[in-house]
N, C-alpha and C positions, 0 to 999 in steps of 0.2 A: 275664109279659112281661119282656122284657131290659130293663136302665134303659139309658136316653140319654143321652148327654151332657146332652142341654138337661134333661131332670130333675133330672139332679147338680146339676147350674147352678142349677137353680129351689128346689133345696130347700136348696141348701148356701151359695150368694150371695143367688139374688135375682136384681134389676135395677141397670142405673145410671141414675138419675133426675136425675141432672145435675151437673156440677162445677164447681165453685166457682174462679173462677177470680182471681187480683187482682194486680195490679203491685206486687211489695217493692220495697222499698230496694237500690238498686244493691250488687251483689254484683260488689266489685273483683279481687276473688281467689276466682273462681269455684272453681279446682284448692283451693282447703284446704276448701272446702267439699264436695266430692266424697271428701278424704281421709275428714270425718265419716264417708260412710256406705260405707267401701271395704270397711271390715272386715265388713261383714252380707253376708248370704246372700242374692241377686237384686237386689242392687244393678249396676245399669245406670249407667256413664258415655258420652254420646258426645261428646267434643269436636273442634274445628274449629281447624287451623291452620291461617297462610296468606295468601295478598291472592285464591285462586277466591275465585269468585263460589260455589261453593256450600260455600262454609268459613262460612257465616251466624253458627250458633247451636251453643253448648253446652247439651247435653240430658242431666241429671241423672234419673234415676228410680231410688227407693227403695221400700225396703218394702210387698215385693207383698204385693196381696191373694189374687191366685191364680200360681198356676206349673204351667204347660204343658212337659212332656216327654216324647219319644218317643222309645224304641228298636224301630226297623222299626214293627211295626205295633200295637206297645203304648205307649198314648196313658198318661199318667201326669197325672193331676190332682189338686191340691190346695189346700186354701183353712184356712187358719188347722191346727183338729185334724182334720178329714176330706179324705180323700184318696180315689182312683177309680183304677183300671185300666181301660182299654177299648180294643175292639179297632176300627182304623180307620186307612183312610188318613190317614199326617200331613197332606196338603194339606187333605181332607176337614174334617177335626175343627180344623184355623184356618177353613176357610170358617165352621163351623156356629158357631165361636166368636165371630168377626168379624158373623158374622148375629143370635146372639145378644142380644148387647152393644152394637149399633149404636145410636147418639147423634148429635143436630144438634149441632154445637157453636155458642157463643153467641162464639167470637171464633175469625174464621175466620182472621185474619190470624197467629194462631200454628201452625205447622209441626203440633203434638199437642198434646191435652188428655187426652188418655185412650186406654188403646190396651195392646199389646205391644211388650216389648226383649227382645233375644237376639241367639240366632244361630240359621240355616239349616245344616246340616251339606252338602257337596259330596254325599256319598252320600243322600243324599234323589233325587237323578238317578233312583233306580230305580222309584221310584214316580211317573213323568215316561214314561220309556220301561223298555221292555225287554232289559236289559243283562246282559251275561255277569258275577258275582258271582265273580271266583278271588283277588282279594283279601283278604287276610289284616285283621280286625276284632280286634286287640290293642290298641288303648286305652281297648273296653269305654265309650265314652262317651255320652251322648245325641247322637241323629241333629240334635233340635230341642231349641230350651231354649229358654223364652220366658219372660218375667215382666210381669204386670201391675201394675204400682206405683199405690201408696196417694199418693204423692206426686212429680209432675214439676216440677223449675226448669229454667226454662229461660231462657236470657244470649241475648240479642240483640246480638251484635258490631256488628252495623251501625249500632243505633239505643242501643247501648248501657242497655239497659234489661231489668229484670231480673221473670219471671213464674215466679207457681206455682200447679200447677194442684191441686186435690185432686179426685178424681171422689166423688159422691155415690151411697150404693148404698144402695137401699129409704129412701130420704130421710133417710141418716145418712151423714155425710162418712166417708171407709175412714180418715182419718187427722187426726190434730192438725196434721199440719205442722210443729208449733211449733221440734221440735227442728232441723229443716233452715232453717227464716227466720231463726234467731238469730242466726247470721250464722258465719263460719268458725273455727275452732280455729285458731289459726295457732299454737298456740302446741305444738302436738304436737310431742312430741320424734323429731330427724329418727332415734333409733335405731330408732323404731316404723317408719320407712319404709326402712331398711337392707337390701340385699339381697347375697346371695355367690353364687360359683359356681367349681367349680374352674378353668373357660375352658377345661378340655378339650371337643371337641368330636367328636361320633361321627356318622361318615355313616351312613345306610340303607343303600348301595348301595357294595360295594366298584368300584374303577372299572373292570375289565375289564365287570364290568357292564354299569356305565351306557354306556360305547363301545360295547358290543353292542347295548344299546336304541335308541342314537341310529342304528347299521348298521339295524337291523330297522324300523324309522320311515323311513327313506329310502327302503329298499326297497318300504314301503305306498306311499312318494309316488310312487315309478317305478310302481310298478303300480296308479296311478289310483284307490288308497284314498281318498286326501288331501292336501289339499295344506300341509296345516300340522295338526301335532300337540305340545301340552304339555307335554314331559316333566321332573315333578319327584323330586325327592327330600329325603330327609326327615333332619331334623339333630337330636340331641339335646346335651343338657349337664346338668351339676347343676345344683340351684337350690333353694337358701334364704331365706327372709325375707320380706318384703314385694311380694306382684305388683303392687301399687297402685303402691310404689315403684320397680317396674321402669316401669312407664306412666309414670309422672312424669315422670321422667329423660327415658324419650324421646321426652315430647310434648317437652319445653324445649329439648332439643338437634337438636329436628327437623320442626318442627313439621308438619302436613298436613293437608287435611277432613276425615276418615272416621277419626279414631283414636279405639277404645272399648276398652272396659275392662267387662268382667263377670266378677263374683263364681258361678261358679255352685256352689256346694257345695264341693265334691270336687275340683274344679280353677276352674281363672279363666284366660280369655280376654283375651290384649294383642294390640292389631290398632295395624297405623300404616300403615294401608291408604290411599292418596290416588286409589282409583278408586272412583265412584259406578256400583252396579251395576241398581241401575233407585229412579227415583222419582216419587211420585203425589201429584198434588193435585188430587183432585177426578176430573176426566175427563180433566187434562192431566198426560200422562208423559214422560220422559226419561230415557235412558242415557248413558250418559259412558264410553265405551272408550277404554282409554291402549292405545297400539302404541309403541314406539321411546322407547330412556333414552338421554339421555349424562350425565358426570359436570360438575361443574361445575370452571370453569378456575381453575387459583390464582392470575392474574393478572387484570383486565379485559379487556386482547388475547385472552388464551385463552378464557376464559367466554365471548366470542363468537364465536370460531372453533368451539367444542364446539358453541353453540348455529345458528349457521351447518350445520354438518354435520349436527347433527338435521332440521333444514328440507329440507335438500339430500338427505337420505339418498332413494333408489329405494326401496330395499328397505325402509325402515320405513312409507314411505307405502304402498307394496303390502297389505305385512300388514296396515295398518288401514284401506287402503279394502277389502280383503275380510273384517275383519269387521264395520265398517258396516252392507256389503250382507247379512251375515249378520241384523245384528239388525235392519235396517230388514223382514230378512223377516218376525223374529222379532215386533215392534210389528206387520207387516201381519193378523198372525192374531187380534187383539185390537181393533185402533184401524180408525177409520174408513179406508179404503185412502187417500184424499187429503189426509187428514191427516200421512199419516209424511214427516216431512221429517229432511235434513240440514243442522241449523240453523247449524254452523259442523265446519267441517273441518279438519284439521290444524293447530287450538290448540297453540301451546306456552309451557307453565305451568312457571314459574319456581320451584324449589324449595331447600333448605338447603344439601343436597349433589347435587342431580340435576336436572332439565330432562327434562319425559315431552310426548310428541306426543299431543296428546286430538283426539277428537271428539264432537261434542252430537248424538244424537240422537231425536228430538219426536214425537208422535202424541196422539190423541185419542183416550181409549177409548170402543170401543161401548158403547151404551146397556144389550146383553143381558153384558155384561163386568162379572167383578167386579177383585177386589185377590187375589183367588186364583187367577185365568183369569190374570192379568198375569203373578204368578208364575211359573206353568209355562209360558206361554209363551218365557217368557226364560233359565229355570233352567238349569244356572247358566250363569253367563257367556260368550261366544260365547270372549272375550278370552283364557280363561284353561283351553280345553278344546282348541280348534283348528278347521279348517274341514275338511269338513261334522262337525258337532257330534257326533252322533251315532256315527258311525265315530271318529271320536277320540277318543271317551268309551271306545269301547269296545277301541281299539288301549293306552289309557291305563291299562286295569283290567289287560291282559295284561301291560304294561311294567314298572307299579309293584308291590311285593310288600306294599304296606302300604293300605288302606283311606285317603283323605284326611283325613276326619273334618272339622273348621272349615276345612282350608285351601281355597283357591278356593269355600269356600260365601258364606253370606252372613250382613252382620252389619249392627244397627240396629233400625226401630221400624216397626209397624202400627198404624196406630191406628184406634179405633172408629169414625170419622167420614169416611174412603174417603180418608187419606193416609198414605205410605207413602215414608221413605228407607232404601235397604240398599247398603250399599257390599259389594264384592268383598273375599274375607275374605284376600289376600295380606298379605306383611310381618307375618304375625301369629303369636300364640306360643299354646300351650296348656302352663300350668304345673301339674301331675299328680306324686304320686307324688314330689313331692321334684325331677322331671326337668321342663326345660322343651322343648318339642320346637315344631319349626316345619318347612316344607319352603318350598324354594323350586325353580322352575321357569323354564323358558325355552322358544321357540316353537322347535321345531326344523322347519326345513323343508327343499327339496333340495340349494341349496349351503350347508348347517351344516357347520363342523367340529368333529368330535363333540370332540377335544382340546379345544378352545376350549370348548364346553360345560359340559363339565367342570368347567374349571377357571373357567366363570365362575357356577355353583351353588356352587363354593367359596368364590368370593370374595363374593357373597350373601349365603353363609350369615353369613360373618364380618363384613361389614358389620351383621345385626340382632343380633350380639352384643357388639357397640362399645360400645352402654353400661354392659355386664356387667364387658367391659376397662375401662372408666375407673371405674365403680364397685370393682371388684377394684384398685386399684393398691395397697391393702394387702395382697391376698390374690397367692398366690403363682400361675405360670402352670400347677403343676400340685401338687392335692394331696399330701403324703408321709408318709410313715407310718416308724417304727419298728422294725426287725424283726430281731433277732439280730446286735445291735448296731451297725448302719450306718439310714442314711434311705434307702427307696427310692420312687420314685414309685408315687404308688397302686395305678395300674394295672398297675406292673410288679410289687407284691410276690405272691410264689405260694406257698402249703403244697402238699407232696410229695401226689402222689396216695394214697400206702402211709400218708401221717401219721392216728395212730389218734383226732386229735382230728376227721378229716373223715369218716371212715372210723365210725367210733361216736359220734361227741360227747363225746372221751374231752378235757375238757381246759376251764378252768375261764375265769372274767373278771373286771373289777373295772369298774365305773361312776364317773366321777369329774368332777364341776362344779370346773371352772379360771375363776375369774374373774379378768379382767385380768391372768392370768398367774400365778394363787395358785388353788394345786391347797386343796381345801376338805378338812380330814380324812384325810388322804395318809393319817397315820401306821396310821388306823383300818382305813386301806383296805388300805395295803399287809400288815398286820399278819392279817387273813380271806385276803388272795390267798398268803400264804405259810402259812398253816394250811391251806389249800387243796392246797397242793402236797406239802408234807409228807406229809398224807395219801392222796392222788391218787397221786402220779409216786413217793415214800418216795424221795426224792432229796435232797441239800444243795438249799438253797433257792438263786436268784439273788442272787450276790455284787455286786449293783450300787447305783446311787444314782437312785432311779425320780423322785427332786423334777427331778436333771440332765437327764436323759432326759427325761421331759414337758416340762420347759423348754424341752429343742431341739426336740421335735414341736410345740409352741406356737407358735418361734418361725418356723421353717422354714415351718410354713404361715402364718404374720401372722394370729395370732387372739390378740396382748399383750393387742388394749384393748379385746376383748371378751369374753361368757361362752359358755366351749367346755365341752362333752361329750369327756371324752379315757375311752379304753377300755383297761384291759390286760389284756391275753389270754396263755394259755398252752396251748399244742396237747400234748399229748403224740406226740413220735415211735416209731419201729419199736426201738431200742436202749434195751436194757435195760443196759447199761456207756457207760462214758465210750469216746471221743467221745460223749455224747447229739448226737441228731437234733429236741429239743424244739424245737418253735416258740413264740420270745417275741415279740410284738405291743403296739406302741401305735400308738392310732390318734385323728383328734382331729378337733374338724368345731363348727362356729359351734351353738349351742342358742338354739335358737328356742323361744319360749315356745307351750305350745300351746293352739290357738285356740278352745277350748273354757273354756278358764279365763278369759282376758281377755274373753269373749263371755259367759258362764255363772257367773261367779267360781265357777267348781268343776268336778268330772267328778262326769257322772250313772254310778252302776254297775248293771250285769245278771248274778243270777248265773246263773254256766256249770254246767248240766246235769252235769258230768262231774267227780265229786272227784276228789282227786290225793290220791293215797298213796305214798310211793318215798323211800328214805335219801337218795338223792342231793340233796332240798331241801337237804340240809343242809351244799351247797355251792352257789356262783353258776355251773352245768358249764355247759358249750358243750350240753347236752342240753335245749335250752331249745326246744323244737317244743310240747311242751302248752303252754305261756303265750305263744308266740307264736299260734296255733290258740283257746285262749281271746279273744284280744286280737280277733282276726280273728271271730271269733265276738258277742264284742262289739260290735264296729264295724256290722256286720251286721245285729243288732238295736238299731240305733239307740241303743246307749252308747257311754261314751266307756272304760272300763275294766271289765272282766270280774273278779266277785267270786268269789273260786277256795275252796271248799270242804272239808272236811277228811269223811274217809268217815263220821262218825257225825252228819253234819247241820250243824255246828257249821263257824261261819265262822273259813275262815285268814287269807286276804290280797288282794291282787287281783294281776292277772297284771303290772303293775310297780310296785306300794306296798304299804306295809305298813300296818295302820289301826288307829287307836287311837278310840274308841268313848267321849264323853263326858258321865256324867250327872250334874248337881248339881256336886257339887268333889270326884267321885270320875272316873277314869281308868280304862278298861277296857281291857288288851291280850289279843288273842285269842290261848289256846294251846293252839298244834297240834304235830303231832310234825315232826320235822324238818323245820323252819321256820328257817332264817337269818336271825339279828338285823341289820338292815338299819346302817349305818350310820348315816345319817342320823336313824334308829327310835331309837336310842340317843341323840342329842342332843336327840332335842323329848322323848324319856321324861323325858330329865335338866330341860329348861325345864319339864315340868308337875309338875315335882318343885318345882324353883323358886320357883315360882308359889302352890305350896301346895295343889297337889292330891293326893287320896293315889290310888296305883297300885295296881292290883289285878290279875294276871294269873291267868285265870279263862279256860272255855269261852265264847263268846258264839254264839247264834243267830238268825238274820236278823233275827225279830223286833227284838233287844234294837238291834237297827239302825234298826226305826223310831221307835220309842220313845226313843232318846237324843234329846239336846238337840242334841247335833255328832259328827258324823264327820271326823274331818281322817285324810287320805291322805298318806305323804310316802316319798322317796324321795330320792337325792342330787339331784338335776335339779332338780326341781319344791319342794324342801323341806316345806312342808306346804299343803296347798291342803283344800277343806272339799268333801267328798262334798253333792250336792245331790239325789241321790233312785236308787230302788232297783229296778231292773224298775217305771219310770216312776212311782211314788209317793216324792213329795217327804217329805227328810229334814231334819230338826233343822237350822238353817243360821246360821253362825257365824261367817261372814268378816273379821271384826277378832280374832277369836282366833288366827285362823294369822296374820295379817300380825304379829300382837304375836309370836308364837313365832319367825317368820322375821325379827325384829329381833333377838330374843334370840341369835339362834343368829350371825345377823350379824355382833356386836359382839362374840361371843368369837373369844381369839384362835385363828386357825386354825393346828394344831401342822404342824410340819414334819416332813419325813421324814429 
């Protein structure tokens, strides 16, 4: 017989037999304490800003014990080292989840003690109704991502008082707690909350486009499709550094209810959402639909004349007494039918930079009703799809070329005990990939002017990248690079289609850690990229001053005062005589530590299946697709670095370090055939020289890799960091050994070029 969920459950958690619940010490500075647990993996922030009334409480949840994820109808379970696949409706597998786990709670007066956070993905719609799927699925990300935390705080704005709940599972608390009651780090250095971005910004939709989408949307409304339909589009930009500290920034410069924050793996969710998109207590629910924004005035005369014209508008009160009636139909399929009321109407709520028209409203859920009947009754928003829902869901999938993913889905908590707040996932960002992307929308209906549209999804968009601009005023408005002797912006520099370094990977690099503006090893470095070339291109090398040049790429993007990754590159062109056609390249970008070290102190390796044998090691070429492919390979089976092999068994490197293998006060370098001496390989050889160990360069095979006492890994970037285990079996671990080597290497001087 198939196993169940609820077996996975039974044999892999158990029960929760009750949580422990008790009032800390007022937690003044709730934000540094949510910094503690930003960096882990299902870590849940919801915070509330604001004078709403449902701006209440900050809700902290860490350290799940289980994680709920769905792509389509592959349910993704796991709890500590065991994990499940199963096949199931999302809504399904929360109900049976929710049924599961179900607990009285013994202090009803808090919001959750135990339960789920996450998100609802917008496309979950399809397992709701029946909809046309032409939608383009390229950010690959969970539909659903839930997490149930070992530990919930939760701040009481109102009554100013501060709770944490632990839930108890088979009569053992899931968590200490201890390290969240401690109370907050304030003292974290703000570089760890740092974040960059070039501030270029790239639409989805060129605009003959979107003027055509909004033509074709009018037309549905003349022909009695609908009367109002959604139409968004989608924004990208770079993005490095801290997502917590992008949330940071702009809860303090803006604050609003519904702004969360989740860690989920592989990307992290910023929402600064101020719409509640349904909530449960008990058998009493409520939605909260915003219709109609204005901005707010720079004078007091004006801020009430802006607000005056919100009141007064026709047209915004239309659109949200029809969707109202929409969701009052919505509540009538769930709630007692005498119970839905419109408990206030045409609210408006005072906010940083805006002023939105709300309405409340109320019902009582049937008795035969659960928290997952509610759901789909309402999913998603009436608000933010258009009227009748349904046709506009489906006028929306044909409009938009991209899948929504979080945007207009839903974000916040379930819990075990039949209560439930999720706000509408607008204003919100998903950071992926280095990129941070978000979309934004507007109701278009029959007198829209699609210019005007347009151009006000533009100015949207650049509003939720306001804090990126004030956070960037050292960074420049558009990255630039180096390139045959001038700066060009990044997106404008281009190699020749004919050039033989695109064309074959004919054409070499150099890696180089600039701290505060002091290039690490230049001489070491420049000294391999011109032995490189020599050999490569058999040309006079570059007559220049590569210390000058990195300095203007440093300076030109504003990365003086911190540590940047600059790259030089060399393409070989189509001429074989002067004029040369050679492409020279720098390129240079903030280095962000990566988050397996700070999380792990080390990378775990896997070795890659596939030896590498080829002279070409024995330069840094642009033919770097097997270690990019190992690396990816890696990543994939759950490492952080892929342990790259030499054909006779016998370990070389991993696909970007080099490794030095330590037993006793002996030194072990693996050697393989055309293998490039790393730069940085050369300066921790020379510290374990130092130090007084003796070097032996020798075969090593995987074994002699469990068997050491330390592996340390190093590269220019990362300088030395301590390998922590090997296709999942932990290794020899020795992390005051590197930091003592990355002091040593520190405090010499760094040569110039």
């Amino acid at each position: 017989m198939a196993q169940t969920i609820e077996n996975w459950l039974n044999h892999h958690i158990g029960r929760i037999t009750g949580v422990h619940t008790k009032q800390i010490r007022p937690v003044d500075a709730f934000m540094d304490l949510a910094v503690q647990a930003a960096d882990t993996c299902g870590t849940v922030a919801l915070m509330s800003g604001g004078e709403s009334d449902s701006a209440r409480f900050h809700l902290l949840a860490a350290k799940p014990w289980l994680t709920v994820k769905a792509h389509g109808r592959e349910i993704f379970l796991s709890a500590g080292k065991a994990s499940a696949v199963f096949e199931a409706d999302p809504f399904e597998a929360i109900e049976r989840l929710l049924d599961y786990f179900a607990i009285t709670p013994k202090t009803p007066h808090l919001p959750v003690t135990s339960g789920l956070f996450g998100y609802f993905s917008y496309d979950l719609k399809d397992f709701i109704e029946k909809l046309p799927r032409t939608a383009v699925n390229d950010l690959s990300l969970p539909h659903l991502c839930l997490y149930a935390p070992s530990v919930i705080v939760i701040y009481d704005r109102q009554e100013k008082c501060t709770w944490q709940c632990i839930p108890e599972i088979n009569g053992r608390p899931a968590a200490s707690g201890r390290e969240l009651s401690k109370g907050a780090d304030a003292g974290r250095r703000k570089t760890e909350l740092s974040f960059a971005s070039t501030g270029d910004l790239h639409a989805g939709m060129v605009k003959p486009a979107y003027l055509a989408a909004v033509a074709a949307i009018k037309e549905y409304i003349v022909s009695g499709h609908i009367y109002q339909a959604n139409l968004a589009q989608r924004f990208e930009t770079d993005f490095h550094g801290s997502p917590f500290g992008f949330f940071k920034t702009l809860f303090e410069a803006a604050p609003a209810p519904f702004y969360a924050y989740i860690h989920a793996g592989d990307h992290h969710v910023v929402s600064t959402s101020p719409e509640r998109f349904v909530r449960q207590a008990r058998k009493q629910v409520e939605t909260r639909p915003i219709k109609g924004t204005r901005p707010r005035g720079r004078s007091a005369h004006e801020d009430q004349a802006m607000r005056k014209a919100l009141v007064e508008s026709a047209k915004d009160e239309a659109e949200l007494s029809m969707i109202v009636d929409l969701l009052r139909n919505d509540f009538g399929r769930v709630c007692r039918a005498e119970s839905v009321l419109v408990a206030e109407h045409k609210r408006v709520e005072s906010y940083v930079n805006v002023f939105h028209l709300i309405s409340i409203v109320t019902g009582e859920l049937r008795d035969d009703m659960k928290t997952v009947d509610l759901i789909k009754a309402v999913f998603p928003g009436g608000s933010i799809t258009g009227c009748p829902r349904i046709r506009a869901m489906e006028i929306i999938d044909e409009m938009e070329p991209c899948q929504r993913h979080i945007y207009t889905g839903a974000i916040g908590y379930i819990s075990f005990h039949q209560t439930m707040d999720l706000s509408i996932a607008i204003r919100t960002a998903t950071i992926t990939g280095e990129k941070l992307i978000f979309s934004v929308g507007g109701g278009i209906v029959h007198d829209s002017d699609a210019e005007d549209e347009y151009q006000e999804t533009l100015h949207k968009g650049r509003s939720l990248i306001t804090a990126l601009a004030a956070e960037n005023q050292k960074q420049p408005a558009k990255m630039h690079v180096w390139r045959n002797g001038r700066l060009e912006p990044f997106d404008a520099a281009a190699v020749p289609i004919s050039d033989l370094g695109l064309q074959y990977g004919f054409g070499f690099f150099e890696t180089i850690r600039v701290a505060e503006g002091r290039p690490e090893f230049l001489t070491e470095h420049v000294r391999r990229f011109n032995h490189a070339w020599k050999h490569l291109f058999q040309t006079r090398v570059p007559d220049v001053t590569w210390a000058d040049i990195i300095a203007r790429v440093i300076r030109k993007n504003r990365l003086s005062e911190i540590t940047a990754a600059v790259k030089l590159m060399a393409t070989r062109g189509t001429r074989s005589h002067p004029p040369y056609d050679h492409q020279l390249v720098v390129t240079a970008r903030p280095y962000v530590r990566r988050p397996a070290i700070s999380e792990n102190g080390g990378l775990s390796l896997a070795a890659y299946p596939y030896p590498r044998q080829t002279p070409l090691a024995d330069f840094k070429t642009m033919n770097y697709l097997y270690y990019y492919l190992a690396g990816k390979w890696a990543a994939e089976n759950g490492a952080d670095e892929a342990l790259i092999m030499n054909p006779d068994g016998s370990v070389s490197e991993t696909n970007t370090a080099n490794i030095f293998v330590i037993k006793g006060e002996t030194v072990y370098c693996p050697v393989s055939s055309h293998v490039l001496e790393g730069v940085m390989q050369k300066q921790v050889r020379d510290s374990f020289a130092q130090m007084g160990y003796l070097i032996k360069d020798q075969p090593v095979y995987p074994a002699d890799l469990l068997s050491a006492d330390t592996l340390v890994l190093t590269n220019s970037l990362i300088r030395a960091v301590p390998a922590t285990s090997l296709d999942g079996k932990p290794l020899g671990f020795n992390p005051e050994l590197c930091r003592q080597i990355c002091r040593q290497i520190s405090s010499q001087d760094i040569p110039d070029c």
